[in-house]
C-alpha positions in Angstrom: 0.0 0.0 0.0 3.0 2.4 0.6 3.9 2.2 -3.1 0.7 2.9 -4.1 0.3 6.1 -2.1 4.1 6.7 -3.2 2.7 6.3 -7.5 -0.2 8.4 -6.6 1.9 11.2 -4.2 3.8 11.1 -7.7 1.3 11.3 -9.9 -0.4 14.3 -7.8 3.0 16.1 -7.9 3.5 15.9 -11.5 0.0 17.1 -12.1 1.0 20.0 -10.2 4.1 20.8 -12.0 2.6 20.4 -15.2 -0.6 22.3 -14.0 1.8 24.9 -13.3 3.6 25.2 -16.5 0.3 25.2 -18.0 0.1 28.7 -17.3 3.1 30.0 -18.4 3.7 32.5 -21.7 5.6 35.4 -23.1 4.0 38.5 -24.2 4.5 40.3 -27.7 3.1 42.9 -29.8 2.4 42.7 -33.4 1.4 44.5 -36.8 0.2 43.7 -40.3 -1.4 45.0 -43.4 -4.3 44.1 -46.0 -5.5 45.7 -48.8 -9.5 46.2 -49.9 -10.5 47.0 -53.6 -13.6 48.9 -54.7 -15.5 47.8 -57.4 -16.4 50.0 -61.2 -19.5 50.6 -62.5 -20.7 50.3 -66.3 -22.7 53.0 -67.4 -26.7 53.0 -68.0 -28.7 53.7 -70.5 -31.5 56.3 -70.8 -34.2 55.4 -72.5 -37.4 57.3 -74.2 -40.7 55.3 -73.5 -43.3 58.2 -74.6 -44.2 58.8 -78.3 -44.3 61.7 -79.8 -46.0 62.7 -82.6 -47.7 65.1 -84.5 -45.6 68.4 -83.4 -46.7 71.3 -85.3 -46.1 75.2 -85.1 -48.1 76.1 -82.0 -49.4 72.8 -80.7 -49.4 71.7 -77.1 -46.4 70.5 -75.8 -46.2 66.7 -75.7 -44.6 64.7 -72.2 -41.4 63.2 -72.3 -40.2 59.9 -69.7 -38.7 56.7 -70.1 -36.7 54.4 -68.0 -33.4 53.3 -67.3 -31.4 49.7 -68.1 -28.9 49.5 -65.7 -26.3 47.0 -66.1 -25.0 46.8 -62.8 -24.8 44.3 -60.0 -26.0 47.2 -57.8 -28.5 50.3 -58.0 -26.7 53.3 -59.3 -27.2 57.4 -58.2 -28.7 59.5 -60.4 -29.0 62.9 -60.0 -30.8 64.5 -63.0 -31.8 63.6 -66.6 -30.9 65.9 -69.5 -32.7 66.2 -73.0 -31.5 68.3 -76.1 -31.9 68.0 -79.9 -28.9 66.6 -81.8 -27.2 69.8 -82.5 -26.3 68.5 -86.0 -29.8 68.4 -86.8 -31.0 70.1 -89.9 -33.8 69.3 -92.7 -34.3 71.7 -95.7 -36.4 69.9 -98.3 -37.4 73.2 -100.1 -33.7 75.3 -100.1 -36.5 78.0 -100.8 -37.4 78.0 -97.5 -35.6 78.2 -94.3 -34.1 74.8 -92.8 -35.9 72.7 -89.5 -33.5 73.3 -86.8 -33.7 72.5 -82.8 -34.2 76.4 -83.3 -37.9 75.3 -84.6 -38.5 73.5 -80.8 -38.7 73.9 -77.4 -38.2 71.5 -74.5 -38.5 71.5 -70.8 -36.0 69.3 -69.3 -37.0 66.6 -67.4 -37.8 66.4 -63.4 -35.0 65.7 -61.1 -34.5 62.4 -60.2 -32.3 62.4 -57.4 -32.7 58.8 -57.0 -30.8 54.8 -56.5 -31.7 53.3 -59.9 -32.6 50.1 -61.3 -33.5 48.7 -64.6 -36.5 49.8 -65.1 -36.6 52.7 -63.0 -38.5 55.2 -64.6 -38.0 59.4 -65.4 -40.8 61.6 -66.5 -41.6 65.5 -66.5 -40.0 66.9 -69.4 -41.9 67.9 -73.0 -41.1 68.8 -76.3 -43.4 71.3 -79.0 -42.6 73.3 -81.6 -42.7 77.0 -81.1 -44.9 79.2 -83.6 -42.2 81.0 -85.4 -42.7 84.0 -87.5 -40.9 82.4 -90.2 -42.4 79.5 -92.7 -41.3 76.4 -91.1 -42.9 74.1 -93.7 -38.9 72.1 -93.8 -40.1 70.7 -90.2 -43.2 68.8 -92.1 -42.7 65.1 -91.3 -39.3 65.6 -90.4 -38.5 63.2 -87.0 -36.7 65.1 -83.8 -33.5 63.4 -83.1 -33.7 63.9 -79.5 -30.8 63.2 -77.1 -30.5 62.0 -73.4 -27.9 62.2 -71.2 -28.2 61.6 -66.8 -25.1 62.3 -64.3 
């Protein structure tokens, strides 16, 4: 019996060293770097959804809206969409008379947007007529508006 309290006085006293050692460590300090990319966008597309037709010298002016296709994997900010006539545009089919110009039209730009947008997001608020000029503006007969929209 005395060598089995001897193995186990043993046993206990190794525990206790190894219990002790357990415990011990060194302290440090440390540093590192990493690096995070941001992503690009592509840009979208703005898109005219209302027809137009039948402009004439003095008639009301007709709406303008559309929507967006947005390629993105995520909604995009837009602040505002612009409209303007392609300033290239001119028709004279009579050189007796004066040429259709953007000069012959009038538009109101569309509403703000101000907005996150998706495909299919939609714009609206702006309109197009022809103004009443003094001058003959039979050139602008049948003639289609090249119209040109921009968003930023």
């Amino acid at each position: 019996m005395r060598n089995k309290k001897k193995i186990i006085l043993a046993g206990v006293a190794v525990a206790v060293i190894g219990a002790g050692s357990a415990f011990a460590y060194w302290t440090n300090i440390g540093s590192g770097n990493g690096t995070g990319t941001t992503g690009t966008n592509a840009a979208i597309s703005v898109s005219q959804t209302s027809v137009v037709t039948e402009l004439a010298p003095g008639a009301p002016a007709q709406a303008l809206s559309g929507t967006f296709t947005n390629t993105n994997n995520t909604p995009v900010y837009v602040e505002k969409v612009s409209v303007s006539i392609d300033p290239g545009f001119s028709k004279r089919a009579d050189s007796t008379k004066p040429a259709c110009t953007a000069a012959d039209f009038t538009l109101v730009q569309p509403t703000a947007t101000n907005a996150e947008v998706i495909t299919g997001a939609t714009w609206s608020g702006g309109s197009i007529a022809m103004i009443n000029s003094p001058a003959n503006q039979d050139n602008c007969k049948g003639v289609t508006v090249p119209l040109v929209y921009s968003s930023n």
